[in-house]
C-alpha positions in Angstrom: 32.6 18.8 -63.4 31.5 16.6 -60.8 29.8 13.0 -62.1 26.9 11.8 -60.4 26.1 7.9 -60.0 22.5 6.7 -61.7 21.5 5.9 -58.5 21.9 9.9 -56.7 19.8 11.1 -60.5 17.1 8.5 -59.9 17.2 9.5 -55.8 16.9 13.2 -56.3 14.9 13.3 -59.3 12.2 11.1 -57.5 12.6 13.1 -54.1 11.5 16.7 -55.7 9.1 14.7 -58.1 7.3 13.8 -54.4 7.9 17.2 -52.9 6.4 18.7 -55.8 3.2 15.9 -55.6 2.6 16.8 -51.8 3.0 20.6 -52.5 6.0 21.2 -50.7 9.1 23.4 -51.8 11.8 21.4 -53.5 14.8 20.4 -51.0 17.8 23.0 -50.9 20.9 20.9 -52.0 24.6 21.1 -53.1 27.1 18.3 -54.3 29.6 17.8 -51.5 32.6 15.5 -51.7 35.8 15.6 -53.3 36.7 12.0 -54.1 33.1 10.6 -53.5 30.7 13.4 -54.0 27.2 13.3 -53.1 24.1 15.2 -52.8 23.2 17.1 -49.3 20.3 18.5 -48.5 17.3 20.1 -46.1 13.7 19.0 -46.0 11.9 21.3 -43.7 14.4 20.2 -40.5 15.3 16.9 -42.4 19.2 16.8 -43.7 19.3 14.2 -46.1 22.0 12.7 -48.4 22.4 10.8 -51.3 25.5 8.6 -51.3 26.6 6.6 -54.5 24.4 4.1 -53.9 22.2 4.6 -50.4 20.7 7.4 -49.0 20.6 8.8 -45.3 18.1 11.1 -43.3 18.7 12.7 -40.2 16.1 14.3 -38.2 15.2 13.4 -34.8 16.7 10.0 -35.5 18.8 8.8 -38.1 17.6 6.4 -41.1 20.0 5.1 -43.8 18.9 3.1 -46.8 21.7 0.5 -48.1 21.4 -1.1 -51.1 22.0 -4.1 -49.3 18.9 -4.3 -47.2 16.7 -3.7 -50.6 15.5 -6.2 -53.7 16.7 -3.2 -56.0 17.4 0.8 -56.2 13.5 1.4 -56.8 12.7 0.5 -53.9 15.7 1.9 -52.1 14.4 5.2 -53.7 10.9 4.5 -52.5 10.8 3.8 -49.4 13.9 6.9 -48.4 11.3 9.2 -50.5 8.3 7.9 -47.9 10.6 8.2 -44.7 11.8 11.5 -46.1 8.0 13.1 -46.1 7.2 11.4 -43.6 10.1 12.5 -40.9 9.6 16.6 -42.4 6.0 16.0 -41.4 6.9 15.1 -38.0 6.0 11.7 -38.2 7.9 8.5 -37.6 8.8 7.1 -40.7 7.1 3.4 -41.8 10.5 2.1 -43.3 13.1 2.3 -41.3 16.0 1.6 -43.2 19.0 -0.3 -42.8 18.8 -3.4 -40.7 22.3 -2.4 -39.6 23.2 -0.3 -36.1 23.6 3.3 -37.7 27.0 5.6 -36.1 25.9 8.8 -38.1 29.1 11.2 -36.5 29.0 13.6 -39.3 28.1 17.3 -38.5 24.6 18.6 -40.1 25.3 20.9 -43.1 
């Protein structure tokens, strides 16, 4: 059984909480990773993840949310939720993310 971190709970459970609230369809998700896993998933054209303790999006562009760049995970998890809806609505997202150059080289699920 894989074991996820508090942080990827608290992540997902407020991501579909928001979906839910703004009447969309939860995401479609599955836990990848054998030695680190994490959550992957599709908002409308949005791939997102949910590492141990950040969180990515990749739409148009690509936003990642360190814990580094935040005073503490809520609001980490708040502003990837707000970039989240805002980036499946077509809009550009008001938090950015990580203050750090982002190399996303992975291949959308």
């Amino acid at each position: 059984m894989v074991s996820l971190t508090e942080f990827q709970n608290r992540c997902e459970v407020a991501l579909k909480e928001a979906l839910i609230a703004e009447g969309k369809a939860p995401f479609d998700q599955k836990i990848e990773g054998d030695n680190e896993p994490y959550i992957a998933g599709i908002v409308g054209d949005v791939h997102v993840y949910i590492y141990l303790d950040e969180a990515e999006l990749v739409g148009k562009k690509s936003y990642s949310f360190e814990r580094a760049d935040y005073t503490n995970d809520e609001e980490l998890i708040s502003a990837f939720v707000k970039a989240v809806l805002s980036v499946a609505a077509g809009a550009a997202p008001e938090e950015k993310g990580s203050k750090r150059k982002i190399f996303f080289r992975g291949k959308p699920i």
